[in-house]
Residue, then its C-alpha position, 0 to 999 in steps of 0.5 A: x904652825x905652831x911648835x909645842x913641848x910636852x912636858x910630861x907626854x907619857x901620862x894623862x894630860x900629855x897622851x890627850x894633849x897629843x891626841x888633840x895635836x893628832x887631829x891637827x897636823x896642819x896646826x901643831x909640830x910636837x918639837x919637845x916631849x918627855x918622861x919621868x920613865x916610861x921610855x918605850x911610850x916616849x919613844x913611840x911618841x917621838x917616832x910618831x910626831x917626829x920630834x927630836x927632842x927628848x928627855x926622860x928622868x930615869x937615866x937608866x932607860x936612855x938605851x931602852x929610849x934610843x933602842x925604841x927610835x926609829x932610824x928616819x928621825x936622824x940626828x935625835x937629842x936625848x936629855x937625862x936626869x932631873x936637870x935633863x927636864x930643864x934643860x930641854x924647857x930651855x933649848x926648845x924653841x916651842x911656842x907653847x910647853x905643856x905642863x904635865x908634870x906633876x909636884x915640884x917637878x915642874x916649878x924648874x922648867x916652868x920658870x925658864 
């Protein structure tokens, strides 16, 4: 089974990403996802492919986050802020990260 990270899971590319990922559950684990701010599609992504792993850009949405987890995940990590998107790019232990981050927002992560 391979472990993926989606970096960027709430727009285009990360929603068709998980769609793929959908059809494949034998084959795929979402270990990582995040955002820049949309916390309640985060947060229904996470609850869907269990992933403990978050973070999302906009610090002000982190209770909008947690408020949206459900209690069956246990224990979930949330990052935040502009640092928060590297830093989960580094402790994931994913085998494949999806960029779907747009502009320079990526260059960090994505040479890490």
């Amino acid at each position: 089974m391979k472990k993926i990270a989606i970096l960027g899971s709430t727009g285009s590319v990360g929603i068709n990403t998980l769609k793929v990922i959908a059809k494949h559950p034998d084959k795929f684990k979402v270990t990582a996802l995040s955002c820049n701010s949309n916390a309640e599609l985060l947060a229904k992504q996470a609850n869907r492919f269990k992933t403990r792993l978050l973070a999302i850009n906009d610090l002000s949405k982190i209770k909008t986050l947690k408020d949206g987890l459900s209690s069956s995940l246990g224990k979930v990590r949330i990052l935040g802020g502009p640092q928060g998107l590297e830093e989960l790019a580094k402790i994931s232990d994913a085998h494949i990260a999806v960029m779907a981050v747009s502009g320079s927002t990526s260059l960090v992560p994505l040479i890490r």
